[in-house]
C-alpha positions as CSV (number, residue, x, y, z in Angstrom):
1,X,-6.0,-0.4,13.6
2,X,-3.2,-2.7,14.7
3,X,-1.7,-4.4,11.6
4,X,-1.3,-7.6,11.2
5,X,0.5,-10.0,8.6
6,X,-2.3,-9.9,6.1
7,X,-2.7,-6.0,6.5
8,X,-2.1,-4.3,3.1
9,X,0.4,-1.2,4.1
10,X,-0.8,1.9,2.2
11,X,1.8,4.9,1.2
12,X,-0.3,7.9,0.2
13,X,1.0,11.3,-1.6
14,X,-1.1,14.1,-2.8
15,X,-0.4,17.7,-1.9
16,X,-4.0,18.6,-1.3
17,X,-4.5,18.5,2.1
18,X,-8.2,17.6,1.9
19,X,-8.1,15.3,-0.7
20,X,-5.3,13.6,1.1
21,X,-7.5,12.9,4.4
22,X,-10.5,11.9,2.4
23,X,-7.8,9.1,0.7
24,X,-6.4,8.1,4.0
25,X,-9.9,7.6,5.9
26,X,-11.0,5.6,2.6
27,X,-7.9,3.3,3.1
28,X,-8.0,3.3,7.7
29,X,-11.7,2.3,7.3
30,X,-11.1,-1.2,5.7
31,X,-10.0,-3.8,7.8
32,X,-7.2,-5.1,6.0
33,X,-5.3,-2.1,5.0
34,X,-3.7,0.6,6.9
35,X,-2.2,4.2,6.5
36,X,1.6,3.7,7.2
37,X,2.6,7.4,6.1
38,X,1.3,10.0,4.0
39,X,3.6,12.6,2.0
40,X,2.7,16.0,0.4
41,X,5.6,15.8,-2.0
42,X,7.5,13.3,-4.3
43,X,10.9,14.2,-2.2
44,X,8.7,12.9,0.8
45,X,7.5,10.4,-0.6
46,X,10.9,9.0,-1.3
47,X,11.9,9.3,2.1
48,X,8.7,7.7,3.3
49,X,8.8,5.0,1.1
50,X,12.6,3.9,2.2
51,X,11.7,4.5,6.0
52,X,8.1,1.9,5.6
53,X,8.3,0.0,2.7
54,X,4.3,-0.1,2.0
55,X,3.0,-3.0,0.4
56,X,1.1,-0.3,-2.4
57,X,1.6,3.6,-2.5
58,X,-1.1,5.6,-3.8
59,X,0.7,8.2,-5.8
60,X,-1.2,11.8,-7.8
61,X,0.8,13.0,-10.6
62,X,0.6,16.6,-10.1
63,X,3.0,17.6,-7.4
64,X,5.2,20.6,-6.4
65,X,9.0,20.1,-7.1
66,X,9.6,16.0,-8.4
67,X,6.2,15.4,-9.8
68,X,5.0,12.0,-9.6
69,X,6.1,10.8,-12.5
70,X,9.5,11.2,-11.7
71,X,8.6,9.8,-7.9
72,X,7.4,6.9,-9.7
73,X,10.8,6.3,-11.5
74,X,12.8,7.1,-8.9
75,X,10.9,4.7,-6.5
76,X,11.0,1.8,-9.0
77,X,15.0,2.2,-9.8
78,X,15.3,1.8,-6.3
79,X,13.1,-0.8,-5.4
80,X,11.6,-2.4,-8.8
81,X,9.5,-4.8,-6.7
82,X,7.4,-1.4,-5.4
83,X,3.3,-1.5,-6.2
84,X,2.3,1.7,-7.4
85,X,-1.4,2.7,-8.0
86,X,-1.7,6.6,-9.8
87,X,-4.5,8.3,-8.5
88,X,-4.6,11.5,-10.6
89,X,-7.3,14.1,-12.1
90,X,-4.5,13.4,-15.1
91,X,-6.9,11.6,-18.0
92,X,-5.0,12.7,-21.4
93,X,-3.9,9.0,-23.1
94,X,-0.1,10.5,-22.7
95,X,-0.3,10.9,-18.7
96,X,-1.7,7.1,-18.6
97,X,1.1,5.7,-20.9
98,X,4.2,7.4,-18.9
99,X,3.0,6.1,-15.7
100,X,2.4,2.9,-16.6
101,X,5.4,2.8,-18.1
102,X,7.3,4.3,-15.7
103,X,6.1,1.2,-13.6
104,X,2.8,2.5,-11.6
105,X,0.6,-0.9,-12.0
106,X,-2.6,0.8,-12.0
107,X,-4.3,4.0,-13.2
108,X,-7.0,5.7,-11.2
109,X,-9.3,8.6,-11.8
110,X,-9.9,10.9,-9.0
111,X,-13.4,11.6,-10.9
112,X,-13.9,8.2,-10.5
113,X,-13.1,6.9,-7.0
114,X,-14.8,5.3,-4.6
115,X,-14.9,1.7,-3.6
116,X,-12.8,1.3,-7.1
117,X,-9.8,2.3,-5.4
118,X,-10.1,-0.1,-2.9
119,X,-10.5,-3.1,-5.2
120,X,-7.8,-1.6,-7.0
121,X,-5.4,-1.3,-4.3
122,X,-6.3,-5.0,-3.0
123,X,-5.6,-6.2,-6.8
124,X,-2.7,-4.3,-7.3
125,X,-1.3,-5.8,-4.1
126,X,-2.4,-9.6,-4.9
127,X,-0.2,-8.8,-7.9
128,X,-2.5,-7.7,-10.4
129,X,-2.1,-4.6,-12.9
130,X,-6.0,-3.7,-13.2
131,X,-7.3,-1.5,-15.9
132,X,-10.5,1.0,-16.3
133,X,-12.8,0.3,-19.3
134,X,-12.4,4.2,-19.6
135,X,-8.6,4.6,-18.7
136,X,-8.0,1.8,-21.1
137,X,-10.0,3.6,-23.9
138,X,-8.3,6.3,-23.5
139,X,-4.9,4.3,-23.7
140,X,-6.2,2.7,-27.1
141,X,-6.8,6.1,-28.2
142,X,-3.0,6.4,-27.9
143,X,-2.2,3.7,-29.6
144,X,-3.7,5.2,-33.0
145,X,-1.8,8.3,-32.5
146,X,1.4,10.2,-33.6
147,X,3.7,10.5,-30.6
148,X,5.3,13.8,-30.5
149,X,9.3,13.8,-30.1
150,X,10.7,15.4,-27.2
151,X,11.9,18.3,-29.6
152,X,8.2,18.7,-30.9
153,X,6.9,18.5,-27.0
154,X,9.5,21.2,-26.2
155,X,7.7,23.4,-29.0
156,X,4.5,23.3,-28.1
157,X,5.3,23.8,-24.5
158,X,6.4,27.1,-25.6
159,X,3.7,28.0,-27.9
160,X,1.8,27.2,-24.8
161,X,3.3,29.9,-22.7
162,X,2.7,32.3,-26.1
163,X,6.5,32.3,-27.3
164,X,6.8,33.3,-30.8
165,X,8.9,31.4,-33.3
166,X,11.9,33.6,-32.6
167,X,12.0,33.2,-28.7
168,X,11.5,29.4,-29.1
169,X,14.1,29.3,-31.8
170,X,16.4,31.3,-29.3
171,X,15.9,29.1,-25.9
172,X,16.2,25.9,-28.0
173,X,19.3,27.2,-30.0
174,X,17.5,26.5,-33.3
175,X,16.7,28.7,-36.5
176,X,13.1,29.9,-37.2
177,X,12.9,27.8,-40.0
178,X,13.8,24.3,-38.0
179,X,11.2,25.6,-35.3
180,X,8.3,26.0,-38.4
181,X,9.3,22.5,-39.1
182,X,8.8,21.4,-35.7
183,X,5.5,23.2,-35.6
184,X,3.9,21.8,-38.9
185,X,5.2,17.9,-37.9
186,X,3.6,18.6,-34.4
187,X,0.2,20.2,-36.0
188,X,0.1,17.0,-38.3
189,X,0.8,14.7,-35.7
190,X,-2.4,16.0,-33.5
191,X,-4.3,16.6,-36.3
192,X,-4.8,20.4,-36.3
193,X,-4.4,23.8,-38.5
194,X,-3.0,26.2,-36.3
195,X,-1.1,27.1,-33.2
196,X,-4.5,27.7,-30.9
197,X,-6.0,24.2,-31.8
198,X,-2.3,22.5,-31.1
199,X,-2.3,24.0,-28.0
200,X,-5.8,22.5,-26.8
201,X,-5.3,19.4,-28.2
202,X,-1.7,18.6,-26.3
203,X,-3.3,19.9,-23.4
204,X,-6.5,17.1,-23.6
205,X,-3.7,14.6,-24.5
206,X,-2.0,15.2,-21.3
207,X,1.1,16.0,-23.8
208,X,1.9,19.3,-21.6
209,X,0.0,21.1,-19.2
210,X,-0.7,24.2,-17.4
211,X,1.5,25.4,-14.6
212,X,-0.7,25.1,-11.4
């Protein structure tokens, strides 16, 4: 499609190759938006993003080397004006509150899309900062909750990976008994008993998560 003044310009960055052409061909079949560059990587994205300066980028979370959170950031430093719609399997309520406030305007579901993401991009782009019943739910759910520090996050990262007290205590350059503390704030803060249950419930909250 040839664009024209009124064409929306479309960035999109996912590293699944698949999911990436099933985005683009969403976006090339409307008649008032067009693909101007796709990127498999935030580093890409970056480049991509000086080189076309799309009217919205379409940006997953979950990418190899500079995830998008941090392509998110470093996109808005550069250019604060930038429209930035997340399109993510990412649903915990802490995943939705660092992109939004890293600066992405909208939050999008992978489970979810359809013609959503359409309206969604032709919002974001008329200036608007639209909002899921469900994503916003799930943001309200935040709201209630204990926010962990970045020490306590750091903790139950390792417990994650199945570090014991003394091998966290030793990579953060703590005592045992400062890394107990940090473990019963965090368990209180999410509302559990024990290491297993913390684990889970950081994990749903999009507090940490897997390596992929």
């Amino acid at each position: 499609m040839k664009s024209t003044p009124s064409t929306i310009r479309v960035l999109c960055v996912d590293d699944h190759p698949l999911v990436l052409e099933g985005i683009m061909r969403k976006i090339d079949a409307q008649a008032d938006m067009q693909v101007v560059a796709s990127a498999p990587t935030g580093e890409e994205a970056l480049r991509l993003f000086e080189a076309n300066r799309p009217d919205v980028t379409l940006m997953d979370l979950n990418l190899p080397g500079m995830s998008g959170l941090e392509t998110i950031e470093a996109i808005r430093r550069q250019w604060p004006t930038a429209r930035i719609v997340v399109l993510t399997m990412y649903k915990g309520d802490e995943d939705i509150h660092r992109a939004l406030a890293a600066g992405a305007a909208a939050y999008v579901l992978k489970t979810t899309v359809s013609d959503d993401l359409v309206r969604v991009v032709r919002e974001v782009h008329a200036g608007a900062k639209p909002m899921s019943s469900d994503v916003a739910t799930r943001l309200a759910t935040r709201t209630g909750a204990s926010t962990l520090t970045p020490r306590e996050r750091s903790v139950v990262e390792m417990i994650a990976k199945g570090k014991r007290n003394k091998e966290i205590a030793f990579e953060l350059g703590i005592s045992e008994d400062t890394v107990e503390v940090h473990a019963r704030n965090l368990f209180t803060k999410l509302g559990v008993r024990d290491r297993t249950a913390a684990v889970t419930a950081a994990l749903l909250r999009g507090i940490i998560h897997l390596p992929q």
